[in-house]
C-alpha positions as CSV (number, residue, x, y, z in Angstrom):
1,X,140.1,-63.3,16.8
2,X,136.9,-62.1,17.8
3,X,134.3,-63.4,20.6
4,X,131.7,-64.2,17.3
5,X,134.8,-66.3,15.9
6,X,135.5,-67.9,18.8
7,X,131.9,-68.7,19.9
8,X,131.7,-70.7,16.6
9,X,135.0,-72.4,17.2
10,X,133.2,-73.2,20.9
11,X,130.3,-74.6,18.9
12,X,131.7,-76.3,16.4
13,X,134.1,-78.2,18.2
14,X,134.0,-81.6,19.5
15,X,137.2,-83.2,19.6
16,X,140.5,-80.9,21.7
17,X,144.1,-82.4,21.7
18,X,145.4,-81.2,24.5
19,X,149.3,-80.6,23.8
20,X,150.7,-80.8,27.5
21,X,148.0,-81.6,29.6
22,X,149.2,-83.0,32.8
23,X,147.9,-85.5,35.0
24,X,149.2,-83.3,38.2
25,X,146.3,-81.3,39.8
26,X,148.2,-78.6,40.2
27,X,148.8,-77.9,37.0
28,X,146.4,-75.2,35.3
29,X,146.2,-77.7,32.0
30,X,144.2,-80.5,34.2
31,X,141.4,-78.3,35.7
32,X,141.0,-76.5,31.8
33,X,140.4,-80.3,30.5
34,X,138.5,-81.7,33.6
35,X,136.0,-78.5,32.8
36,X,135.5,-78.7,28.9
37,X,135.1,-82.6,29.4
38,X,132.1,-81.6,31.6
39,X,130.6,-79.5,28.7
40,X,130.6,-82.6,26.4
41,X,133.7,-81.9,24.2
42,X,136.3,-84.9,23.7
43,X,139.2,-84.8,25.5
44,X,142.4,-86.5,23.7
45,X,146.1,-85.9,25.9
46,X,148.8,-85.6,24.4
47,X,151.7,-85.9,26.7
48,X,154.6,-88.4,25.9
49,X,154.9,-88.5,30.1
50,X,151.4,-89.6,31.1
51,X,150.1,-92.7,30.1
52,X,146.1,-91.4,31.1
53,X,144.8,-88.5,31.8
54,X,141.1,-87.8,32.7
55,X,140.6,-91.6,32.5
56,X,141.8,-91.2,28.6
57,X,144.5,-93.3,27.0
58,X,147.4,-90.3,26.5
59,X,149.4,-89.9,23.1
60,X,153.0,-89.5,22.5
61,X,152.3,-86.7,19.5
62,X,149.5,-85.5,17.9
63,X,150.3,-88.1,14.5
64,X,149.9,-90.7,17.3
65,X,146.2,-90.0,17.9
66,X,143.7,-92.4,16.1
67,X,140.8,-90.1,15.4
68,X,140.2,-86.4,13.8
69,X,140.8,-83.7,16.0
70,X,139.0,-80.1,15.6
71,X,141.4,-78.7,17.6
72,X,145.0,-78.6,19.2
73,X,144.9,-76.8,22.7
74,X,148.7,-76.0,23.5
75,X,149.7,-76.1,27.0
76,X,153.6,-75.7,26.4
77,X,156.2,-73.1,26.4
78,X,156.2,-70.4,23.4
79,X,159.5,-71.7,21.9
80,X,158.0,-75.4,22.2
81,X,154.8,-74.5,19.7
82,X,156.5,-74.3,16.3
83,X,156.8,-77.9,15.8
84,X,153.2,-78.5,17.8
85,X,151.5,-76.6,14.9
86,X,153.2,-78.3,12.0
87,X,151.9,-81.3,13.9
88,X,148.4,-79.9,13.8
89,X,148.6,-78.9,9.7
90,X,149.8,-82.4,9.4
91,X,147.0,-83.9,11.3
92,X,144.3,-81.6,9.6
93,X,143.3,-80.3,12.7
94,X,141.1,-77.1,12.1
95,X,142.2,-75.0,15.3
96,X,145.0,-74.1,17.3
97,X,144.5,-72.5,20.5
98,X,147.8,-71.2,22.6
99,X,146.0,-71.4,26.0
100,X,146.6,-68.1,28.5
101,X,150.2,-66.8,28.3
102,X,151.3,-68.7,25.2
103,X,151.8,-66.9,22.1
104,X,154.0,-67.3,19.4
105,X,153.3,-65.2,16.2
106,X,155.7,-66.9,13.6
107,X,153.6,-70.3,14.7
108,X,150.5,-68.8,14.1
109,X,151.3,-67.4,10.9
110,X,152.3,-70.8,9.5
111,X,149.1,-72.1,11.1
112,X,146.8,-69.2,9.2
113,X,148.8,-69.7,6.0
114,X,147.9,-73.8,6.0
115,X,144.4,-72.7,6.5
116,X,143.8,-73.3,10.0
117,X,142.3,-70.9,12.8
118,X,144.6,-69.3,15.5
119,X,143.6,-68.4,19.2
120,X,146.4,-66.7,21.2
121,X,146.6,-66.4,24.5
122,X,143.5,-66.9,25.8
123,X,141.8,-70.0,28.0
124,X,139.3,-71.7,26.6
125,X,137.6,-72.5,29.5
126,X,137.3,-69.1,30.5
127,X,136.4,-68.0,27.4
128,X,133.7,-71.2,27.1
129,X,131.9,-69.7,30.5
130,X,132.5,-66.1,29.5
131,X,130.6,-66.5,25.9
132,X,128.1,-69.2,27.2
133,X,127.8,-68.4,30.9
134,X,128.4,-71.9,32.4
């Protein structure tokens, strides 16, 4: 994927389910959504533990969310992503981005073969202030 593919994906996007986002400020996944919220994208949590996040009303599983998502945001474990992504075909979400230290190739190439795009490994927060330098 590269930064001209991405930028669009940046652009484009409105509406993230984030897979894993935890309420606890500690966590990496809070501070990620707190920023892309403050650049006007829509934050959905999906987290079967957390009943809000971000002042959001949070969703078991991504068929639990009311409203079209543009893309999935995965904060989980590698070996958790599989059944994340079939999630995401189902939904007819059009991205899924594996945040910073999640990969999982056989995941992404079901996601690329149902038509959707694939970001690996990389945040998109840092990669929002990186390509738009906010």
């Amino acid at each position: 994927m590269n930064d001209g593919q991405i930028k669009a994906i940046l652009q484009t996007s409105r509406t993230i389910a984030s897979v894993g986002l935890s309420p606890n400020p500690e966590r990496p996944s809070l501070g990620v959504a707190y920023y892309l919220k403050s650049q006007g994208y829509r934050i959905i949590p999906v987290n079967p533990n957390a009943d809000r996040v971000l002042d959001e009303k949070s969703y078991a599983d991504l068929p639990s969310v009311p409203e079209k998502v543009d893309v999935v945001q995965i904060f989980r474990r590698p070996e958790d992503v599989p059944p994340i992504v079939e999630q995401a075909i189902q939904i007819g979400a059009k991205v899924v981005w594996m945040q910073e230290g999640i990969s999982n190739e056989e995941a992404a190439n079901r996601a690329e073969a149902a038509g959707l795009q694939v970001v690996m490994n990389r945040c998109m927060m840092q990669e929002h202030r990186r390509l738009f330098g906010r």
